[in-house]
N, C-alpha and C positions, 0 to 999 in steps of 0.2 A: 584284273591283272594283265590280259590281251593289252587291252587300249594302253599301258605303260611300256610297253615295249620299245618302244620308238627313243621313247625320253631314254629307256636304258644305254640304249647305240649312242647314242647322243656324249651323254654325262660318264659314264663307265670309264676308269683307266683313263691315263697320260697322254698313253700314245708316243709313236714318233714323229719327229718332225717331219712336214714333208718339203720335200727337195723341188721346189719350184723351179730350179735353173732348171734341173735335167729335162720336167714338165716340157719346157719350152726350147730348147734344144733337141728332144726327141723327136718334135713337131716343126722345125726349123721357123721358130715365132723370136725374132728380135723385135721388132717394132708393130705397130697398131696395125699398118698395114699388111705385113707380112702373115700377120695373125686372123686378121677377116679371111686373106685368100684362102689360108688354110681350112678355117673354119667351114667356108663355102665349100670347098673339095670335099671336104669328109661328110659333106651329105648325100654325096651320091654311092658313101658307101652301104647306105641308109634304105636308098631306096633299089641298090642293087641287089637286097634281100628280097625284095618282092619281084624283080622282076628277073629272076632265076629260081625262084624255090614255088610263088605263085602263078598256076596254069591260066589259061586263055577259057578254057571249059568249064567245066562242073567242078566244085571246088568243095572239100573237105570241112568239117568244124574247125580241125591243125590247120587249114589252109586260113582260116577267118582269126585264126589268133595269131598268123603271124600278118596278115594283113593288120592287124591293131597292134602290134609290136611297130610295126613301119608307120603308120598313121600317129599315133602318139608323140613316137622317137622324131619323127619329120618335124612333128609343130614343136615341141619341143626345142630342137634343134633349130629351127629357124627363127622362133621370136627372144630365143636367150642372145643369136647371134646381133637382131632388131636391139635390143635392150642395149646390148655393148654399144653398139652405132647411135645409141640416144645416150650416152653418158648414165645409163640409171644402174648401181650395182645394185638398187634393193629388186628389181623386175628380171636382173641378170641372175643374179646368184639364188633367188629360190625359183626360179625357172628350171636353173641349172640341179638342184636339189631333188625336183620333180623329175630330172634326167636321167638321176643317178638314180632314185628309186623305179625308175623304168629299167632301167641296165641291171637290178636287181633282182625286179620281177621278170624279166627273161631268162635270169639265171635261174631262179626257184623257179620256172615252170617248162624248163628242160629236164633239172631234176625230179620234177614233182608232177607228170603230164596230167595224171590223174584231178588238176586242179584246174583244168581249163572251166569245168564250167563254174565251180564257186569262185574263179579271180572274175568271170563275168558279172557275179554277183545278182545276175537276173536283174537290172532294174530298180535293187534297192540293195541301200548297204555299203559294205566296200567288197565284197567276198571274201577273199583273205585278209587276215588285217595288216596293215604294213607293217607294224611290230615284227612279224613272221620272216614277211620278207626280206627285213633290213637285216636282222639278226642274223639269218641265214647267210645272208651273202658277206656278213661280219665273221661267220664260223666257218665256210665253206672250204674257206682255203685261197678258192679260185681269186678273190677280192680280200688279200689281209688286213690291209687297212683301209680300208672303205670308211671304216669309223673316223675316222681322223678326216676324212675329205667331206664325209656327211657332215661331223663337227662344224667344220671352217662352215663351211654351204648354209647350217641350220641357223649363225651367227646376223648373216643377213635375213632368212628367211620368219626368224625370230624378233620378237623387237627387243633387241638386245644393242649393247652399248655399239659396237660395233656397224647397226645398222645406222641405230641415234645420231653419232657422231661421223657418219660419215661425208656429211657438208661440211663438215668442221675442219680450218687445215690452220695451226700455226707456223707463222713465218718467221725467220732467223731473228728477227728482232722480237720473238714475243707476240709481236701482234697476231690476231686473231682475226680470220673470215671467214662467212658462214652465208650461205642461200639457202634458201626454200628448195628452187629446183635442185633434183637429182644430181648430182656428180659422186665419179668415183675417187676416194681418198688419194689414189696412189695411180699413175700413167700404168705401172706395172698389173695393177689389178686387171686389166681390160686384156693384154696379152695373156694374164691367168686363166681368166673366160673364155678368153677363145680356146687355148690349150686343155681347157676340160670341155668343149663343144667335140673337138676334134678325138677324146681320148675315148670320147660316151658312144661316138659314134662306131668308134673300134669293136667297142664291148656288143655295140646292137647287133652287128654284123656277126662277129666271132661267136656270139650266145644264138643268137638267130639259126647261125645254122649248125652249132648244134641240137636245139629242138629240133632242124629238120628230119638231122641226121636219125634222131632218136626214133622218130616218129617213123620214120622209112617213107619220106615226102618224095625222093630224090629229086631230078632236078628237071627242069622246065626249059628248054631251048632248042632252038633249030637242028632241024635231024644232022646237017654235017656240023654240029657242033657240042654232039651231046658229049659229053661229060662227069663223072658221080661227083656227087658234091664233095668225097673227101678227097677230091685232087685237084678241085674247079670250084667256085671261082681261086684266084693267087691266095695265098697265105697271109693273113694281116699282121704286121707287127704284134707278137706277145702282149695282151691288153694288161695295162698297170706298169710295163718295163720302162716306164717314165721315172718310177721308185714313187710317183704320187702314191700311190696304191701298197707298195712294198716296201 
């Protein structure tokens, strides 16, 4: 029953639709380019979790889980942005998939700390299973429609029509083209990508440090610059207030 979890977030309910313009206006992405720059910036929101919550010294097991909260989210975040820049939406968007369920399991393990070591899993296994975590972050509140944006994500990362067909483009008169190589359906989908590169990266940060908070990590930086983490680093935009999420 564990292992069907997944498919339940998946398959379950309607859903709302989700509001792509706002997606891309919250993140100021009109066009291809506008939408890499972005993508690039928001990874230094990524790795400005590590180098404010993680010390120079001796370092905690909280301190090793959120180095792999950053280590994940970085590759993650930089070969979904790779994938865009090569035309491929099936290596983008279950990348992106894999993103989200990262941004999911940082939320379930700020709430759930006591799970650091079974998401390790010790070397076999998965430790939690993702079932757990997607649902949660389905039920949580923090993510309401997560399911809806897992949905669209699991479309490609599934072989479903959606993946199938997306070489496939008819033209005003009917006719039909189609290649082997990768391309994405639509110019708009690659602007979509980016704008969830940039939205996951929000959630890494904002969840990130609330694990730290939880944990009582505080924070790591130059003595004239110390700071507690609930004032320091700025405030990220509200993760999800795109309405992708809500």
């Amino acid at each position: 029953m564990t292992e069907n979890k997944t498919e339940a977030v998946e398959e379950t309910g309607a859903g709302s639709e989700l509001d792509f313009d706002a997606l891309l206006d919250t993140y100021g992405i009109s066009d291809e380019e506008s939408g890499h720059a972005a993508a690039i910036a928001a990874r230094e929101m990524i790795l400005s979790l590590a180098r404010t919550v993680v010390p120079s010294g001796a370092i905690t097991m909280d301190h090793i889980v959120v180095c792999g909260f950053v280590a994940r989210a970085q590759s993650l975040h930089e070969a979904s942005i790779a994938s865009v820049q090569a035309n491929n939406p099936h290596a983008a968007f279950t990348l992106l998939r894999a993103y989200a369920e990262q941004c999911a399991a940082i939320l379930y393990m700020t709430d759930h700390p006591e799970k650091a070591k079974p998401l390790s899993g010790e070397g076999a296994g998965y430790g939690v299973k993702i079932g757990t975590i997607t649902n949660y972050a389905q039920n949580s509140g923090r993510m309401p429609s997560f399911r809806e944006v897992y949905n669209r994500l699991s479309k490609y990362a599934h072989p479903s029509a959606a993946g199938h067909f997306a070489s496939v483009r008819v033209g005003d008169d009917r006719s039909i083209s189609w290649q082997s190589a990768p391309r994405f359906k639509r110019e708009e989908e690659k602007l979509i990508a980016y704008g969830w590169c940039v939205e996951f990266a929000h959630a890494t940060k904002l969840f990130g440090y609330e694990f730290a908070i939880a944990r009582g990590l505080g924070k790591f930086v130059p003595a004239d610059q110390v700071a507690s983490v609930e004032t320091d680093p700025e405030p990220a935009p509200p993760v999800w207030s795109s309405n992708v999420f809500e």
